[in-house]
C-alpha positions in Angstrom: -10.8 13.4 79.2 -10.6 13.7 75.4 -8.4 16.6 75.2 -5.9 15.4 77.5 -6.1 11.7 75.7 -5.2 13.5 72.5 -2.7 15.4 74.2 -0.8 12.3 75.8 -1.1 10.3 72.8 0.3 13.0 71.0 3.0 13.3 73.5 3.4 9.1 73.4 4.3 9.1 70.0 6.7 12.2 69.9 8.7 10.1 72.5 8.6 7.0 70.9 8.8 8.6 67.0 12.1 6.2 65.9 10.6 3.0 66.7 7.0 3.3 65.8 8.7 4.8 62.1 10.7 1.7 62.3 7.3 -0.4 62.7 5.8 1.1 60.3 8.8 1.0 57.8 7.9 -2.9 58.3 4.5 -3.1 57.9 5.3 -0.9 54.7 8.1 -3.5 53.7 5.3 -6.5 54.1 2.5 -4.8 52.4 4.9 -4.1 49.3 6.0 -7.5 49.4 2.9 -9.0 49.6 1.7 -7.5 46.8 3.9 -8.1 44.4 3.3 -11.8 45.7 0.3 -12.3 46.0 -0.2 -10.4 42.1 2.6 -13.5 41.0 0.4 -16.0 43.0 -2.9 -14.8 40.9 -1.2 -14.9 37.4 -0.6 -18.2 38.3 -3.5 -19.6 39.6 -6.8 -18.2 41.2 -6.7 -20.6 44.4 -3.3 -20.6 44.6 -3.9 -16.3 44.6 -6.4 -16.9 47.7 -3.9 -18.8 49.7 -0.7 -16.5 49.5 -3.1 -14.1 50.3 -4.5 -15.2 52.9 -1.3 -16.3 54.4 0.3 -12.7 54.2 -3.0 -11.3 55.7 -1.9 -13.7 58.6 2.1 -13.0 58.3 0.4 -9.0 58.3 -1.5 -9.8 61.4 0.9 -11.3 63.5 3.0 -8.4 63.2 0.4 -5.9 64.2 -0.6 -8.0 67.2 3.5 -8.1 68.2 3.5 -4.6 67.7 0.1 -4.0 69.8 1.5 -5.2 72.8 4.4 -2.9 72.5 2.5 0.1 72.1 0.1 -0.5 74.8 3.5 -0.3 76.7 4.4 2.6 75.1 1.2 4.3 76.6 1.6 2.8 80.1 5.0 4.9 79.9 7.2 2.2 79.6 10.0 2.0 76.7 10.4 -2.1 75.6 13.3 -3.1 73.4 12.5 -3.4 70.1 13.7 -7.6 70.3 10.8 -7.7 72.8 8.3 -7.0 70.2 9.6 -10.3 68.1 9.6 -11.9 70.9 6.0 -11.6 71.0 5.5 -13.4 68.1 4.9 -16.8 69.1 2.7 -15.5 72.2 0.0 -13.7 69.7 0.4 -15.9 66.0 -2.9 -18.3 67.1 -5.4 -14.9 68.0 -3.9 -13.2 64.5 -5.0 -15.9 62.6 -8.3 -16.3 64.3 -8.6 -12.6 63.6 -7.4 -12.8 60.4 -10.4 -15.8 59.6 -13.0 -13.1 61.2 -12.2 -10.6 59.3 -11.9 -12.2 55.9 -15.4 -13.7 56.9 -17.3 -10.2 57.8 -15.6 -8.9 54.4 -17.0 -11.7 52.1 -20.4 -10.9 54.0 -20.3 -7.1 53.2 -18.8 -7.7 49.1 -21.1 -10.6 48.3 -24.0 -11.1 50.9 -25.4 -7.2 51.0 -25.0 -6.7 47.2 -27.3 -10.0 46.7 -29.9 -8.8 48.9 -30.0 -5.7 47.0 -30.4 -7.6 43.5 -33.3 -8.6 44.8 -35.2 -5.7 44.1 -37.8 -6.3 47.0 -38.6 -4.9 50.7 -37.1 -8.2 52.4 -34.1 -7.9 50.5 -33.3 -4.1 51.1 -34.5 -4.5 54.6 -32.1 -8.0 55.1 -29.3 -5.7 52.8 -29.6 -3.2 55.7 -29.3 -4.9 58.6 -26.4 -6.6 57.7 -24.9 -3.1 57.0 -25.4 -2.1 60.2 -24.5 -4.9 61.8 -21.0 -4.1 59.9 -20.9 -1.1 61.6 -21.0 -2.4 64.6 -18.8 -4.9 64.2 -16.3 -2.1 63.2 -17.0 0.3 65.7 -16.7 -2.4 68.2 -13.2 -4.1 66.9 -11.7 -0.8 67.0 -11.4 -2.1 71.1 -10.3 -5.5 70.3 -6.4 -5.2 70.4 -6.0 -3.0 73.1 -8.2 -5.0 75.6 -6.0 -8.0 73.7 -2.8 -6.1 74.8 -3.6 -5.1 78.7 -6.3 -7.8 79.6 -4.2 -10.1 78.5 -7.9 -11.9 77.1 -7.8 -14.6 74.5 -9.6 -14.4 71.5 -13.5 -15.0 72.0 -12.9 -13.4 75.7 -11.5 -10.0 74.1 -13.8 -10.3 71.1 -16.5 -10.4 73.3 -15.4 -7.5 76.1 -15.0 -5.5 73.0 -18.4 -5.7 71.7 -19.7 -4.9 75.6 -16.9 -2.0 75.3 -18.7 -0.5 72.5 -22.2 -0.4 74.2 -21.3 1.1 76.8 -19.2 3.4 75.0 -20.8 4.6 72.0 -20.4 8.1 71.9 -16.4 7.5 72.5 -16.2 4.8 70.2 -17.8 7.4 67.5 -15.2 9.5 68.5 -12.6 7.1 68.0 -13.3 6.4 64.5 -13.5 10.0 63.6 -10.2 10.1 65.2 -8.4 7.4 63.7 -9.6 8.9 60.0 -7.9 12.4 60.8 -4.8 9.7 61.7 -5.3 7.9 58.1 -5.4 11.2 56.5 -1.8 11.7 58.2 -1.0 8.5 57.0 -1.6 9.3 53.7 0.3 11.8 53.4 3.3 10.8 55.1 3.6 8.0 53.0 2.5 5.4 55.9 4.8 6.3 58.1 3.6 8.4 60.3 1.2 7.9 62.5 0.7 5.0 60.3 -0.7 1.2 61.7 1.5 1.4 64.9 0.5 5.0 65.4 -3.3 3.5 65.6 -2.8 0.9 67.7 -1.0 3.5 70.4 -4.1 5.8 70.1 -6.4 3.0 70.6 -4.1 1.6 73.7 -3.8 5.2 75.2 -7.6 5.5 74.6 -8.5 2.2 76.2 -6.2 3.2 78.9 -7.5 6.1 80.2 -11.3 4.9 79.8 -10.2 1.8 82.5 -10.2 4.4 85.3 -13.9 4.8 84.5 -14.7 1.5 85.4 -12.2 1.2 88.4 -14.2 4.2 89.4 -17.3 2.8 89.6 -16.4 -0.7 90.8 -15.0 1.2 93.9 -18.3 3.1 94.4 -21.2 0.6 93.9 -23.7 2.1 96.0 -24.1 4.7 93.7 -26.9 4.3 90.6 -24.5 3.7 88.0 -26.6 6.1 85.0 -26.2 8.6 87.4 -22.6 7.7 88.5 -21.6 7.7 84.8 -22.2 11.6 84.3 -20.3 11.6 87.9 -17.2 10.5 86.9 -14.5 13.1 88.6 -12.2 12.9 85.5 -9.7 15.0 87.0 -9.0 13.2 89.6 -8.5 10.2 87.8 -6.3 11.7 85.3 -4.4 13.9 87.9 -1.2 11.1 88.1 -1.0 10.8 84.6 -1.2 14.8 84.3 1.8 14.7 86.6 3.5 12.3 84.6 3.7 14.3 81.7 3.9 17.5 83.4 4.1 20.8 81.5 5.7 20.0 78.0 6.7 23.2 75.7 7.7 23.0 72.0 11.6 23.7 72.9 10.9 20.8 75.1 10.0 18.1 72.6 12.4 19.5 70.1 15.5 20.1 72.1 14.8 18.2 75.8 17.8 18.4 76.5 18.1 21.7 77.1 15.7 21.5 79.9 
């Protein structure tokens, strides 16, 4: 199942390169703008710093939410309009500042709370120090599921918030994997300047990812007489993946460079 989601998402982006460049040529054009901003804002005045930054962390937000929902399009083989990804705007702007306000809040706790448990040069305060860490990693581990289950649940919020966490639990091993994956994808990044795979390159490999581990729970919702830790190690992933197989059929590298020569 991993090889061919690397494979599809691969072959996702390839056909969707101009527009997810043209995303990320946005979310390039807000980050530089915001921080020239925001660096104005804190010359100024501290709080008023906090505030434009905080609103562009928003502004940033929205966007990627508008752009999630197009890319979990993208890797249910559909091709939206670019205007439908503006126009998705006023459906997602409440959940991205509710995210927005979560995430700020988890960052304060791992720059100020863990560092003042450690000053305190005790057992309780390492001990309280480390829980928190880890309870930051599994609070990143787990959001890594949070838009795409936003995208193709259609969930609110505290709904998705929650199904992500549960996502995570039952996924561990894959959600490693997914983090290990999307840090060979920020290496890319890097070096392409954030444009490609950049932030909408992410959010397709986490909606192609989510995707394709659905079928495993269709799966065993359609067989519940079965012991479900054995049925887990059961899972006939080639069946399940057969359509979509078909779907992308054989591709060659003449293909995705000149398909139209095919």
């Amino acid at each position: 199942m991993i090889w061919f989601f690397i494979k599809k998402n691969f072959f996702d982006g390839w056909d969707n390169l101009l527009t997810i460049v043209l995303y990320n040529g946005v979310f390039l054009a807000l980050a530089i703008t915001g921080f020239f901003t925001i660096g104005v804002a804190f010359n100024v005045n501290l709080l008023l710093g906090f505030v434009v930054l905080f609103l562009f962390l928003c502004l940033f937000m929205i966007f990627v939410f508008a752009v999630n929902q197009t890319t979990a399009k993208y890797a249910d083989y559909k091709a939206p309009a670019i205007k439908d990804t503006f126009l998705e705007i006023p459906l997602v702007w409440k959940d991205a500042l509710l995210l927005s306000i979560y995430i700020v809040f988890w960052i304060i706790i791992g720059v100020y709370v863990i560092p003042f448990y450690l000053r305190l040069g005790n057992l309780l305060g390492l001990f309280l120090a480390s829980l928190i860490f880890w309870l930051l990693v599994v609070v990143i581990l787990s959001l890594q599921w949070y838009f795409p289950i936003r995208a193709q649940l259609g969930d609110k919020f505290k709904k998705a918030m929650k199904k992500s966490f549960i996502l995570f639990f039952d996924n561990v091993g894959f959600s490693f994997f997914m983090f290990l994956y999307s840090i060979l994808l920020l290496i890319l990044t890097v070096f392409s300047m954030t444009i490609i795979p950049g932030i909408s390159g992410f959010l397709l490999a986490y909606n192609n990812a989510f995707r394709l581990r659905l079928y495993k729970y269709d799966w065993l919702e359609a067989h519940p007489e079965l012991d479900r830790k054995k049925a887990v190690k059961q899972i006939p992933w080639d069946e399940l993946l057969a359509e979509d197989k078909e779907t992308i059929g054989p591709r060659t590298l003449k293909n995705l460079i000149f398909p139209w020569k095919d």
